[in-house]
C-alpha positions as CSV (number, residue, x, y, z in Angstrom):
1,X,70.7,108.1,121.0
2,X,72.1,107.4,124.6
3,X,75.6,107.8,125.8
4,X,77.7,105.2,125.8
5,X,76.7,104.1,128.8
6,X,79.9,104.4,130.7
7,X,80.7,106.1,133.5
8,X,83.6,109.2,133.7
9,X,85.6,106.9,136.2
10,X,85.0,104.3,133.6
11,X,85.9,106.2,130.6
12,X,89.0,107.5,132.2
13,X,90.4,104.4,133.4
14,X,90.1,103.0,129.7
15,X,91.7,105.7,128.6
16,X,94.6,105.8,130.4
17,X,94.6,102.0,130.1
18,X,94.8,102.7,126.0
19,X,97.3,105.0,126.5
20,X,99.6,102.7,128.8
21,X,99.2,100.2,125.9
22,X,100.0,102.8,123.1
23,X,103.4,103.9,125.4
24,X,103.8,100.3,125.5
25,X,103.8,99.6,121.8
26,X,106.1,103.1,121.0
27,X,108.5,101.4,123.1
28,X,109.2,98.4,121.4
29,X,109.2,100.6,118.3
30,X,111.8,102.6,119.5
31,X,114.0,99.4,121.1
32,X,113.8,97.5,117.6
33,X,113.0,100.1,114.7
34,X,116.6,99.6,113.5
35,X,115.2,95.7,113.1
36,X,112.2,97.1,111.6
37,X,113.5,98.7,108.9
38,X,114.9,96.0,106.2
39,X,118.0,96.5,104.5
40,X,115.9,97.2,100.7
41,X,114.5,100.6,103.0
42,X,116.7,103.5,101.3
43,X,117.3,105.2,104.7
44,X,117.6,101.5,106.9
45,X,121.7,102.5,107.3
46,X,121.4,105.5,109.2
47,X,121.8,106.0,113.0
48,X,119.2,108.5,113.3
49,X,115.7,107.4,114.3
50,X,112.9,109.3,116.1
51,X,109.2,108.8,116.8
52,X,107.8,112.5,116.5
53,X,104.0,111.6,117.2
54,X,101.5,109.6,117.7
55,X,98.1,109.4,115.7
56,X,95.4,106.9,117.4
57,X,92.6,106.6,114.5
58,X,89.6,104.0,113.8
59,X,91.4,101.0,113.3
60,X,95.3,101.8,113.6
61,X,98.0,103.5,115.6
62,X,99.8,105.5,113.4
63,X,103.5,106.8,114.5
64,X,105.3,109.6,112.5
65,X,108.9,108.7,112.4
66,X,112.2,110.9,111.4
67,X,114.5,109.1,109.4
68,X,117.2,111.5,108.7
69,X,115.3,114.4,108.8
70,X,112.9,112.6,106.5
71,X,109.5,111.5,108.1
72,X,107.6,109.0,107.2
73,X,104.3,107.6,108.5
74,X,104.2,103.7,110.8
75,X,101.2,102.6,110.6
76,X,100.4,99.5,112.6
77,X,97.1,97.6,112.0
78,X,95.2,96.9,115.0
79,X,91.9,96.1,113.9
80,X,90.7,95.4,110.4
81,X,87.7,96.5,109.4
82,X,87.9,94.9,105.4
83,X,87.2,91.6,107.0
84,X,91.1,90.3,105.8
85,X,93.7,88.6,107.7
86,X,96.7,90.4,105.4
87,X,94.9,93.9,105.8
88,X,98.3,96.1,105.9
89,X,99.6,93.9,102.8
90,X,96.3,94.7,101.3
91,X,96.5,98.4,101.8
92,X,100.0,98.4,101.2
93,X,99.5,96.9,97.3
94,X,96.8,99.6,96.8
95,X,99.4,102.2,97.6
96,X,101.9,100.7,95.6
97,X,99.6,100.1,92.4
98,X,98.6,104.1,92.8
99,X,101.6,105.4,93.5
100,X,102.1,106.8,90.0
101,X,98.9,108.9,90.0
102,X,100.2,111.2,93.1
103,X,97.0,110.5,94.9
104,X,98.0,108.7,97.6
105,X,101.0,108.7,99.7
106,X,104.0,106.4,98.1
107,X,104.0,103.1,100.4
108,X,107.8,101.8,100.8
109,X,107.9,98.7,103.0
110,X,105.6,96.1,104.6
111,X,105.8,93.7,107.2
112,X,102.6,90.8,108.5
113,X,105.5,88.3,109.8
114,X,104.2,89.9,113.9
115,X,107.6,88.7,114.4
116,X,108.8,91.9,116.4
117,X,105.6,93.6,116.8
118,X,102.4,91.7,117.8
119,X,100.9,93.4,114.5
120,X,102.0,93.9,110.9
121,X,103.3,97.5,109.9
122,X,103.2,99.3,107.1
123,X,105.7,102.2,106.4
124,X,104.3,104.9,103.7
125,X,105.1,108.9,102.7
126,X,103.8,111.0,105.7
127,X,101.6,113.5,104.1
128,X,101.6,117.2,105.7
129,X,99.2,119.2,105.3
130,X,95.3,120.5,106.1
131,X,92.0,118.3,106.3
132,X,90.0,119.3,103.3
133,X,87.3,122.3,105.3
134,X,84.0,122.3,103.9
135,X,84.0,126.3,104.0
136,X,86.7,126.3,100.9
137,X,84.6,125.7,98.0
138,X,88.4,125.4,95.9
139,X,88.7,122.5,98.3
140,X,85.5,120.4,97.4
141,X,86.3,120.7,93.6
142,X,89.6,119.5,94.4
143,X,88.3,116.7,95.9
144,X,86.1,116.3,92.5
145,X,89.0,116.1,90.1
146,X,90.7,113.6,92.7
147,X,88.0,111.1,92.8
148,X,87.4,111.6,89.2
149,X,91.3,111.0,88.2
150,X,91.0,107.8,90.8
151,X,87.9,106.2,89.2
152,X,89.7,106.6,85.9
153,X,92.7,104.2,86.8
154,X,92.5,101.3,84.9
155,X,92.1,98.3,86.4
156,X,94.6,95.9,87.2
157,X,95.3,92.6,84.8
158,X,96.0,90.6,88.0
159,X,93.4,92.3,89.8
160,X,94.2,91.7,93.4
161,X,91.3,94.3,94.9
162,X,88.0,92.7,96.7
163,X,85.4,92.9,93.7
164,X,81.5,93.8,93.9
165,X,81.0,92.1,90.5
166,X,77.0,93.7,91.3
167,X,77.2,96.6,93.4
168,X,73.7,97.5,94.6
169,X,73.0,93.4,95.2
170,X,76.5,93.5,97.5
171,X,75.7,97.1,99.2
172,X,72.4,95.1,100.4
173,X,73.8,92.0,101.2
174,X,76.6,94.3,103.3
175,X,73.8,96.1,105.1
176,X,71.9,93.2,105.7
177,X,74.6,91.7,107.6
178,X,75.7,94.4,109.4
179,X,71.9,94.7,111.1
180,X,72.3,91.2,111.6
181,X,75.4,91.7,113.6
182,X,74.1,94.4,115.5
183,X,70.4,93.5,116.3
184,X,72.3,90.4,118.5
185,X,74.1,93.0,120.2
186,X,73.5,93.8,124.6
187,X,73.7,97.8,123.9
188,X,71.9,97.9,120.6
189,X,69.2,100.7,119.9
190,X,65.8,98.9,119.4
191,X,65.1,101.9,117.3
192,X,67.8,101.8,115.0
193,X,67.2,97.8,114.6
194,X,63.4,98.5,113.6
195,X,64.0,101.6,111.2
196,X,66.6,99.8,109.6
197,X,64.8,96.8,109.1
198,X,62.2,98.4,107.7
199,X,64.7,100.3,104.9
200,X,66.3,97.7,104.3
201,X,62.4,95.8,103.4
202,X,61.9,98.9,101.4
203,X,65.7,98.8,99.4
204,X,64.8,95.1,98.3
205,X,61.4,95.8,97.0
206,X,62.8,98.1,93.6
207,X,66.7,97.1,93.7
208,X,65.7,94.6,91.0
209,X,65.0,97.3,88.5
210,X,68.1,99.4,89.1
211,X,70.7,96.6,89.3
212,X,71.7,97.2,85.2
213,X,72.8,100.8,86.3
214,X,75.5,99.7,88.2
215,X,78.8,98.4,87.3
216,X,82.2,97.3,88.8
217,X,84.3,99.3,86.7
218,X,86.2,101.6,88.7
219,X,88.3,101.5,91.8
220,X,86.9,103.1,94.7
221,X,88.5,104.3,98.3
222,X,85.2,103.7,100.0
223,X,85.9,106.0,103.0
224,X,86.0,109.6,101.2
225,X,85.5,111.7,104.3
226,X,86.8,115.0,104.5
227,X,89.4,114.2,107.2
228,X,91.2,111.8,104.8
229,X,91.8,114.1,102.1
230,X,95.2,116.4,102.7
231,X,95.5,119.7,101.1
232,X,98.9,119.4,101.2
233,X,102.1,121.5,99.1
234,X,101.9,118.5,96.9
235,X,98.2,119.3,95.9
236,X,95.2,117.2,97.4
237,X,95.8,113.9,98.6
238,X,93.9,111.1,99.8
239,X,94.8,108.5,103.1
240,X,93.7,105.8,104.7
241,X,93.5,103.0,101.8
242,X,92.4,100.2,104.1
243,X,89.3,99.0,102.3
244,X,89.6,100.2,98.5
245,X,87.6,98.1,95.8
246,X,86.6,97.5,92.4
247,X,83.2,99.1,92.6
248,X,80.7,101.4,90.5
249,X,82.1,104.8,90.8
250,X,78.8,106.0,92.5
251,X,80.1,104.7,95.8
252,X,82.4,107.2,96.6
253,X,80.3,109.9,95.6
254,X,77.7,109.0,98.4
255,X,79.8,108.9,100.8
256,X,81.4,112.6,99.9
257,X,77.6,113.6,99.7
258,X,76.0,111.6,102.3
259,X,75.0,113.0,105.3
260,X,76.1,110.4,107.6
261,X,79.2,110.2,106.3
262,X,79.5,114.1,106.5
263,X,78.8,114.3,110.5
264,X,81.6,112.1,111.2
265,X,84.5,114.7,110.0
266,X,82.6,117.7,109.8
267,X,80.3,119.9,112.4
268,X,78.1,120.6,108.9
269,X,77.1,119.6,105.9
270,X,77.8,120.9,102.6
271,X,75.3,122.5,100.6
272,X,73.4,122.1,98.4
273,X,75.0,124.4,95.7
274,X,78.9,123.1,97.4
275,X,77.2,119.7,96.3
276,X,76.1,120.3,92.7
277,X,79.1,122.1,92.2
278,X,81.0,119.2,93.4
279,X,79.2,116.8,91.7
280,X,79.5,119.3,87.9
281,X,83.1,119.4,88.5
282,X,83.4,115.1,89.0
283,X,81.0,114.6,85.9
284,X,83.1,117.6,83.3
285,X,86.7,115.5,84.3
286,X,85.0,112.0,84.1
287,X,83.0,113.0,80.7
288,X,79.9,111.5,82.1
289,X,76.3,112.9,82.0
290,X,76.2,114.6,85.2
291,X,72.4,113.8,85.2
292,X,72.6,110.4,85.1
293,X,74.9,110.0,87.9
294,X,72.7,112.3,89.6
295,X,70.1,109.7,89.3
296,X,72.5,106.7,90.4
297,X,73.4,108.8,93.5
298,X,69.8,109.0,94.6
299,X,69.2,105.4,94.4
300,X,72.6,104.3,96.1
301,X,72.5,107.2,98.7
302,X,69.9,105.1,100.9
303,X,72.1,101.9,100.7
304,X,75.6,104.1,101.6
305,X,74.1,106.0,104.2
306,X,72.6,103.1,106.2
307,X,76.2,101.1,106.2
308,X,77.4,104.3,107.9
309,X,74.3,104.6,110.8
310,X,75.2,100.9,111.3
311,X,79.0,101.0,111.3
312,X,79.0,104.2,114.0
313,X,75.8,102.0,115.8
314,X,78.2,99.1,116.0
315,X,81.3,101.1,117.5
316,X,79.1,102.6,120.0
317,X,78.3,99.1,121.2
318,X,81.6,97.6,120.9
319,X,82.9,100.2,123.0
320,X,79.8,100.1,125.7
321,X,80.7,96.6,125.7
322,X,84.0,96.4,125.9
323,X,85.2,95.1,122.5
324,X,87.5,97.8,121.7
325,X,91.3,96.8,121.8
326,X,93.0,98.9,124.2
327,X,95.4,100.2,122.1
328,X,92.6,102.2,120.3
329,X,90.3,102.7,123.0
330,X,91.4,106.4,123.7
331,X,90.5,107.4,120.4
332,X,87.3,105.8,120.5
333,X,86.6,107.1,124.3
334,X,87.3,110.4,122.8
335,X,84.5,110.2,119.8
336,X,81.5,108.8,121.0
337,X,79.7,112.5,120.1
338,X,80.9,111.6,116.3
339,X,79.5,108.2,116.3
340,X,76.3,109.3,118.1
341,X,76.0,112.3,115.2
342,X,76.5,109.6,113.1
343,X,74.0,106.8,114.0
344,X,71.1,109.1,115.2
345,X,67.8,107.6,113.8
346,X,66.8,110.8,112.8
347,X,68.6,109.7,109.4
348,X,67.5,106.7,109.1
349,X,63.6,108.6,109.0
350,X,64.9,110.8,106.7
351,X,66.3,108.0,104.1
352,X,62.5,105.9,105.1
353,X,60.8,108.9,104.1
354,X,62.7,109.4,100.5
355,X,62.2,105.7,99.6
356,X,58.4,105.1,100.2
């Protein structure tokens, strides 16, 4: 693919720009996080406050903040990317209905009122730790047993998760759209808009006889790369619960396995012995045949790994374009190589070429 399209003076202007605003914003933190931080917060008395760091990612700006020598992640919602106004509420009642698995980090106060900050907040457990590595093959099967003791939660009675009642029929109707959205776009790759097209003509031609296979029955994360898992003293755990969802379990498990998906955290892919492996491990704790979901994986895998080339196709243009908000600009600035790896239509030939 091409660069971005921007220029170094261009590029560095944003950036400093994004990190003006993100100064900005710690400000105001740091001015009213006494305010912030309700009277039902266990630690809301003390006199002691300090913001240690700051984590730019996709979507948020995350701030890790000492509360008597306890630290605790501030997560800030800049963007949503689930499509929901009450996105941090969203994620926050996620964390909360996990919280007794030890999966995910404990969530302990919300706020969408904007009334102090121009964005709502949530304040969870900051999880220390190291990103899952590829080259530690105790860490993939740790990552197996996770997503296996996660797709085993029951479901909620007042089930308050976004629902695809008929996966494969809503992971083409997803990636539909998201071509749709992009092919209108100035920057787009005419390359990317043709070879999707034409995977998408080929997903609609045999998803009719596969639809039975699929069903929303467990809860999934949906963005299982290896940077949001933590190896931490804890044991593994997994971040970043902006966009979970009742879903057939298969989901995740293409997105752990897909190569897209891989690029974006990793410099390589696993494989394929790590991925068997993996995929034995999930099956053994799940108590499902692991060659049926072997079979489930290869139909989905097409589906998953085009939303990925389109969602890293779409950053690249919102950032060529100018549609990033500046407080996250930096960290996009910083990653166009990732989103490039990403959305290179060598994968989309590759998927084209296992479907026909």
């Amino acid at each position: 693919m091409a660069d971005c399209g921007l220029s170094d003076a261009a590029m560095k202007k944003r950036s400093t720009q994004s990190m003006d605003y993100v100064n900005s914003l710690k400000d105001k933190i740091n001015e009213n996080l006494k305010e912030l931080l309700p009277q039902h917060f266990e630690k809301s008395r003390s006199t002691y406050f300090k913001i240690e760091r700051t984590i730019i990612a996709d979507y948020n700006i995350n701030f890790v903040i000492e509360v008597d020598r306890n630290r605790y992640l501030f997560r800030v919602n800049v963007e949503q990317q689930s499509g929901l106004h009450d996105q941090i509420e969203y994620e926050y009642r996620a964390l909360k209905f996990l919280a007794d698995y030890k999966i995910a980090p404990r969530p302990y106060l919300v706020d969408n009122s904007k009334s102090t900050l121009p964005y709502g907040f949530l304040m969870e457990e900051y999880i220390t730790g190291r990103y899952l590595d590829y080259d530690e093959l105790s860490g993939i099967l740790s990552a197996a047993v996770l997503l296996a003791t996660l797709h085993r939660v029951p479901l909620p009675s007042d089930n308050f998760f976004i629902t695809w009642s008929n996966p494969l029929e809503e992971n083409l109707k997803d990636v539909s759209e998201l071509l749709k959205q992009y092919a209108t776009r100035k920057s787009k790759e005419r390359k990317i808009v043709t070879l999707s097209s034409k995977l998408i003509q080929e997903l609609e031609k045999s998803m009719n006889s596969y639809l039975k296979r699929f069903n929303s029955s467990s809860i999934v994360h949906t963005d299982v790369v290896n940077d949001n898992f933590i190896r931490s003293t804890q044991g593994l755990k997994l971040i970043d619960w902006e966009k979970p969802r009742i879903d057939d379990a298969s989901y995740d498990l293409c997105v752990f396995l897909g190569t897209p998906s891989e690029l974006w955290s990793s410099p390589r892919t696993m494989t394929v012995e790590e991925k068997n492996q993996f995929l034995g491990t999930y099956c053994l704790h799940m108590g499902i045949e692991l060659e049926d979901m072997k079979e489930k994986i290869t139909i989905r895998q097409p589906y998953v790994s085009l939303h990925w080339i389109l969602w890293a196709a779409t950053r690249l243009s919102d950032l060529k374009e100018g549609l990033i908000s500046p407080g996250l600009m930096q960290f996009h600035s910083s990653n166009v190589s990732r989103y490039e790896k990403v959305a290179a239509a060598e994968h989309l030939e590759a998927l084209l070429h296992e479907v026909c």
